[in-house]
TORDRENRO-529482 format. One record per residue (C-alpha): residue in three letters; x, y, z. Coordinates in pm, whole numbers. Last residue first. Layout:
<recs>
<"ala" <X Y Z>>
...
</recs>
This chain:
<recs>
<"unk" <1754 -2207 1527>>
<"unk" <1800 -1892 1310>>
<"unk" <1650 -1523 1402>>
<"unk" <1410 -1441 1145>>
<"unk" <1457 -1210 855>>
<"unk" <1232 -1070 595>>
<"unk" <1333 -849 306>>
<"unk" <1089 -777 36>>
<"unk" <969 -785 -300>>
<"unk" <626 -643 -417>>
<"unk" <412 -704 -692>>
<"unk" <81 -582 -776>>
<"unk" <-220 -639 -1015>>
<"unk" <-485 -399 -1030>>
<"unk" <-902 -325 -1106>>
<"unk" <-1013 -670 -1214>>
<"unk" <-1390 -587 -1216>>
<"unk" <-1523 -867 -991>>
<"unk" <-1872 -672 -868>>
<"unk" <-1713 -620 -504>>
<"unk" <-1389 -501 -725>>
<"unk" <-1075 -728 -761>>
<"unk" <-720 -649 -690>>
<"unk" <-466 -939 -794>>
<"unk" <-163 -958 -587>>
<"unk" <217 -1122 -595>>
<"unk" <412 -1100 -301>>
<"unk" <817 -1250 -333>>
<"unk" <1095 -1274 -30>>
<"unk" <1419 -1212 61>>
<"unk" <1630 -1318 313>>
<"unk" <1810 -1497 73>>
<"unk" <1505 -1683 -77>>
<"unk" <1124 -1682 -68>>
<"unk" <924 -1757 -393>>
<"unk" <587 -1768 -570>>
<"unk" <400 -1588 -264>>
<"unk" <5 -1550 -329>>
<"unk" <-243 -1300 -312>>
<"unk" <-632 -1210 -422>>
<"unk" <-680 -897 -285>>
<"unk" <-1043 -802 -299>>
<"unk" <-1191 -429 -347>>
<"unk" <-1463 -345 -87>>
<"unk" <-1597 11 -160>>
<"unk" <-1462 325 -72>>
<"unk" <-1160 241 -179>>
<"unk" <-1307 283 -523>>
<"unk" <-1091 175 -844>>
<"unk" <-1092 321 -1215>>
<"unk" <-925 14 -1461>>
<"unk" <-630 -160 -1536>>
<"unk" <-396 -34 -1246>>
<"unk" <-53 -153 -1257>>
<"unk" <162 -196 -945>>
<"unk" <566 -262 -913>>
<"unk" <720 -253 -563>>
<"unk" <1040 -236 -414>>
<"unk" <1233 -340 -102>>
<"unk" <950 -374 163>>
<"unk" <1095 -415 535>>
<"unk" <1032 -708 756>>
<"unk" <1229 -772 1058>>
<"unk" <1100 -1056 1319>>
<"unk" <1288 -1138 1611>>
<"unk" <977 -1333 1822>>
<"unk" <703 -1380 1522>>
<"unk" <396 -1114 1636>>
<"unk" <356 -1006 1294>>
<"unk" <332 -1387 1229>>
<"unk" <494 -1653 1055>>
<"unk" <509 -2008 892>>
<"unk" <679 -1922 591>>
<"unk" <414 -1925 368>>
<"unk" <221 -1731 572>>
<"unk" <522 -1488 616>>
<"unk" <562 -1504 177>>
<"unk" <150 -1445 172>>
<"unk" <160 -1171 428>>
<"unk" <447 -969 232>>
<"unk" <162 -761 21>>
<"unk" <-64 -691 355>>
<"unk" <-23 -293 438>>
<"unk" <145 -209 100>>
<"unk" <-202 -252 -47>>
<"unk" <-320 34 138>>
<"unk" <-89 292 5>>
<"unk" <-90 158 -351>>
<"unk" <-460 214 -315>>
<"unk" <-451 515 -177>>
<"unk" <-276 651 -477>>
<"unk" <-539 489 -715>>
<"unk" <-817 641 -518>>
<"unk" <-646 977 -530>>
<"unk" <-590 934 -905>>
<"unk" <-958 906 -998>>
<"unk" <-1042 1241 -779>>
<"unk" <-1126 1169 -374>>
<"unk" <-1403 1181 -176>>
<"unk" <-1362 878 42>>
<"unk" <-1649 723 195>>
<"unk" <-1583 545 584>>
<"unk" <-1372 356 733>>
<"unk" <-1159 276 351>>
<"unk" <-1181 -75 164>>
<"unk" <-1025 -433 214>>
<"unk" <-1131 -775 151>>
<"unk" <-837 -1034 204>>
<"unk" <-758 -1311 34>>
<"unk" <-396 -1513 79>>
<"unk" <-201 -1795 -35>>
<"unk" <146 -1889 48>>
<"unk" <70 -2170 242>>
<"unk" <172 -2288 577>>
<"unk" <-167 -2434 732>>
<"unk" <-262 -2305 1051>>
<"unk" <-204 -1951 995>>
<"unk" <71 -1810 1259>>
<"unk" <-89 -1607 1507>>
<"unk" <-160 -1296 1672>>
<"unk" <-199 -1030 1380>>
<"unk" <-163 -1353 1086>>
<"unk" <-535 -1303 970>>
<"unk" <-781 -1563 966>>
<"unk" <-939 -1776 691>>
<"unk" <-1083 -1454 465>>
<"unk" <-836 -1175 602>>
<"unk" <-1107 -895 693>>
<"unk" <-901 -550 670>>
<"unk" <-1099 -214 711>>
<"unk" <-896 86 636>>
<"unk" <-788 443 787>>
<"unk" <-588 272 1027>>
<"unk" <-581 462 1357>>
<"unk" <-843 342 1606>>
<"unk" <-894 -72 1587>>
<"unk" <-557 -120 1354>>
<"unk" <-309 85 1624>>
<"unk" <-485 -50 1940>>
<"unk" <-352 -382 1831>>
<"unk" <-32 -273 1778>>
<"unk" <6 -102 2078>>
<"unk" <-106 -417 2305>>
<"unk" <-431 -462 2543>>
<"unk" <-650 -679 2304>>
<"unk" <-997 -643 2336>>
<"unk" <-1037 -504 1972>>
<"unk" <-835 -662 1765>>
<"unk" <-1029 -982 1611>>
<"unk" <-1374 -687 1583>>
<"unk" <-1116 -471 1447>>
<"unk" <-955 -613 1223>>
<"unk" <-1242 -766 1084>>
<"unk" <-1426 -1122 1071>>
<"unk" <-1564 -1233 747>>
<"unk" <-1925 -1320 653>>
<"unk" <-1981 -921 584>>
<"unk" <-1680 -936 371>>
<"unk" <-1851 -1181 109>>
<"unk" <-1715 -1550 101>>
<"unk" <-1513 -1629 -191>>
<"unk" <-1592 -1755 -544>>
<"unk" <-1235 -1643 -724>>
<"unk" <-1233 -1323 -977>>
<"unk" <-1211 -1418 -1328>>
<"unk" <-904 -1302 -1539>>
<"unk" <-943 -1022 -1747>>
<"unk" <-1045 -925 -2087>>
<"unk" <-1084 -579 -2335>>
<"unk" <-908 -519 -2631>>
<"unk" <-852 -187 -2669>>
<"unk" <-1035 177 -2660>>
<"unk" <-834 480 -2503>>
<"unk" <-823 685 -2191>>
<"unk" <-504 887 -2205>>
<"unk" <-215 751 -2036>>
<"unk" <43 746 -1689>>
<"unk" <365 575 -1662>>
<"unk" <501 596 -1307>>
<"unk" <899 555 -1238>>
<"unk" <978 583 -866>>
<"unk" <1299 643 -623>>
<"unk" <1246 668 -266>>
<"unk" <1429 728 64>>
<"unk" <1663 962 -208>>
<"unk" <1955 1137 -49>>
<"unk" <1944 1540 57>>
<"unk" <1823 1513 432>>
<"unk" <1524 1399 297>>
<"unk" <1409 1325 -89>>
<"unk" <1147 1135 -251>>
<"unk" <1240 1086 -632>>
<"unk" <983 1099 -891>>
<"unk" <1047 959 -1219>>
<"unk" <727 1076 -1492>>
<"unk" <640 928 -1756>>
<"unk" <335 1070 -1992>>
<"unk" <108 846 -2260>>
<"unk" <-110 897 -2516>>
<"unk" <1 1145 -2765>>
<"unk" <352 1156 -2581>>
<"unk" <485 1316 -2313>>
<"unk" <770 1205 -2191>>
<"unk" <1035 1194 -1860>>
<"unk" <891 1454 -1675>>
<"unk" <1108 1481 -1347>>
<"unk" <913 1502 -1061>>
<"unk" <1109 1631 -719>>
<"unk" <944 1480 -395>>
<"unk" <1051 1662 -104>>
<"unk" <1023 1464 233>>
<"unk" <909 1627 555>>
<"unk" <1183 1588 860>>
<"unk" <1068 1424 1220>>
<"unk" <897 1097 1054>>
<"unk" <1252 970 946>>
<"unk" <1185 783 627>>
<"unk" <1429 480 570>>
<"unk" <1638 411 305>>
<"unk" <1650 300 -98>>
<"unk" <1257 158 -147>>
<"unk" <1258 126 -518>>
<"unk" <942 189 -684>>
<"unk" <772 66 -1015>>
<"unk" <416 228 -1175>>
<"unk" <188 154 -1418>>
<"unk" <-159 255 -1532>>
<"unk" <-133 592 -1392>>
<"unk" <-412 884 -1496>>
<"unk" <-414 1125 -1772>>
<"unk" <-681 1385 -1764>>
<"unk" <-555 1658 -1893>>
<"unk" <-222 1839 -1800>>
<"unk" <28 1632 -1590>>
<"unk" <288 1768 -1273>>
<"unk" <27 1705 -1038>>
<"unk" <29 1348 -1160>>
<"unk" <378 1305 -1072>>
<"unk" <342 1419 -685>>
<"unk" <14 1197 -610>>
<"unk" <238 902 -744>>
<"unk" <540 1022 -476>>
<"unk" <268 1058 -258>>
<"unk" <87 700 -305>>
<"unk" <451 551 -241>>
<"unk" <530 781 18>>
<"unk" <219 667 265>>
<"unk" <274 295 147>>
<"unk" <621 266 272>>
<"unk" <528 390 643>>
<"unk" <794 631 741>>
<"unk" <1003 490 1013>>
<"unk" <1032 559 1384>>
<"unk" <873 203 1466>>
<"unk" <536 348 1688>>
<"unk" <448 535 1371>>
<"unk" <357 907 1277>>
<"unk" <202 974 973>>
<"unk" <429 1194 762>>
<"unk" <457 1528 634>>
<"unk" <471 1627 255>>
<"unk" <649 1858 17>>
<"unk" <663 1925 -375>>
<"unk" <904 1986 -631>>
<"unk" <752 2006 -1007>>
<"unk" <860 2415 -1083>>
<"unk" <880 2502 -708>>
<"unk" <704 2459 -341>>
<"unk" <421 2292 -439>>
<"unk" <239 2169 -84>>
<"unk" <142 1785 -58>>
<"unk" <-184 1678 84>>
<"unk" <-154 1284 103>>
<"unk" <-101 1369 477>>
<"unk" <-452 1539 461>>
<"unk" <-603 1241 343>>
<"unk" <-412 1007 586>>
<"unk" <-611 1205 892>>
<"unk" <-942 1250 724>>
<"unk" <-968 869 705>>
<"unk" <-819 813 1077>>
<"unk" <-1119 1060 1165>>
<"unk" <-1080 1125 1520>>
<"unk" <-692 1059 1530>>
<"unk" <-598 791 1824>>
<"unk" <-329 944 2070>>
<"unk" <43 1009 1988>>
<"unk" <314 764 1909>>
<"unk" <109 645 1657>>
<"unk" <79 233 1520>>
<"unk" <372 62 1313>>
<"unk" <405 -277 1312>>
<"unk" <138 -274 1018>>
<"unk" <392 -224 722>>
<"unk" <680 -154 621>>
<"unk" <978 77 514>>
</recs>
């Protein structure tokens, strides 16, 4: 499961916004088991992002109160097939004073695609520090995807200009047609939806872990001298860990502040800080995944 290789095999949705919202719209069918569709994608494959924010989406239905996710870890075990809806069957782990776990597994054709843990709490009073968001230029200074995309006659490219649901800007250039012109495994980008979402606290934290999984292996392919247009290229995510430290907006611009600490045995390490417009540090993620490149 990956990321933004992927555009529809039909034509461009109206409201690319609407269009994700309603695939986040999951149907209870029994005691904690619910169903979902998929966005369709040029690849075949479900996009890892769409069933990470519905397996979350899936456990918090399952919650009384007002409990939302602080933590959650995800193993990617197969593909999605986008021609069978996946069941996602909660299992309540806990529920304590303050906090609830939930493992969620997302089913097809009877074997897991996905397998989650989220941990989900009360709002409480703590200690209360972060580390500083970076100086960097604001998104209006900053070229988007669609603006670098949109006179170029290729799938992919028509994918990000009519059917994402977010606005990328990749401060220093983006790696859509290109390699980056220095090899390093640093990365910002400012990202936030087309348009306003309307959404309840844990919709905006499930989209986020479905937008985030758009970009989190860009700082190991920087790093490694590549491009999403790299001749031989296979990328798939492998797992992923997010917390969420405070409420978080897609509707406004939230920075990702990313880096790649290591790349081994086809294998390969993104590490994220999420900061709001007003540098409120609203996540940290990390992600493993598999990348391969034909040798020399």
């Amino acid at each position: 499961m990956t990321g933004p290789d992927a555009p529809g095999a039909g034509g461009p949705p109206s409201d690319p916004v609407a269009t994700l919202l309603d695939a986040l719209d999951l149907d209870q069918v029994g005691p904690d088991t619910f169903t979902g569709g998929s966005l369709p994608q040029l690849n075949g494959r479900v996009f890892g992002g769409q069933v990470l924010a519905q397996a979350v989406l899936a456990a918090g239905r399952t919650l009384a109160g007002a409990r939302l996710p602080h933590s959650m870890h995800g193993y990617f075990l197969r593909p999605g097939r986008l021609d069978e809806p996946i069941t996602f069957q909660v299992e309540r782990l806990r529920d304590g004073r303050s906090f609830s776990a939930r493992r969620t597994h997302a089913i097809q054709g009877g074997e897991p695609i996905l397998s989650m843990i989220a941990s989900f709490q009360e709002d409480q009073p703590g200690i209360e520090f972060a580390e500083a968001m970076p100086d960097v230029p604001a998104p209006d200074e900053v070229t988007s995807a669609h603006e670098e995309l949109g006179l170029v006659d290729h799938p992919v490219a028509k994918f990000w200009v009519s059917q994402t649901a977010f606005d990328l800007r990749h401060v220093g250039g983006s790696l859509y047609l290109s390699p980056a012109e220095r090899a390093e495994g640093k990365q910002l980008v400012w990202l936030r939806a087309r348009h306003p979402v309307e959404a309840s606290q844990l919709g905006h934290r499930a989209l986020l872990a479905y937008a985030c999984d758009m970009i989190m292996l860009e700082p190991v392919m920087r790093r490694g001298g590549l491009s999403w247009r790299s001749e031989g290229l296979s990328i798939a995510s492998l797992d992923h860990a997010m917390w969420w430290h405070r409420d978080v907006d897609v509707s406004e611009w939230l920075l990702f502040v990313q880096y790649a600490p290591s790349a081994q045995g086809g294998r390969g390490l993104g590490a994220t800080r999420v900061y709001s417009a007003d540098g409120a540090l609203v996540a940290s993620i990390a992600q493993e995944g598999m990348l391969r490149v034909p040798g020399p």
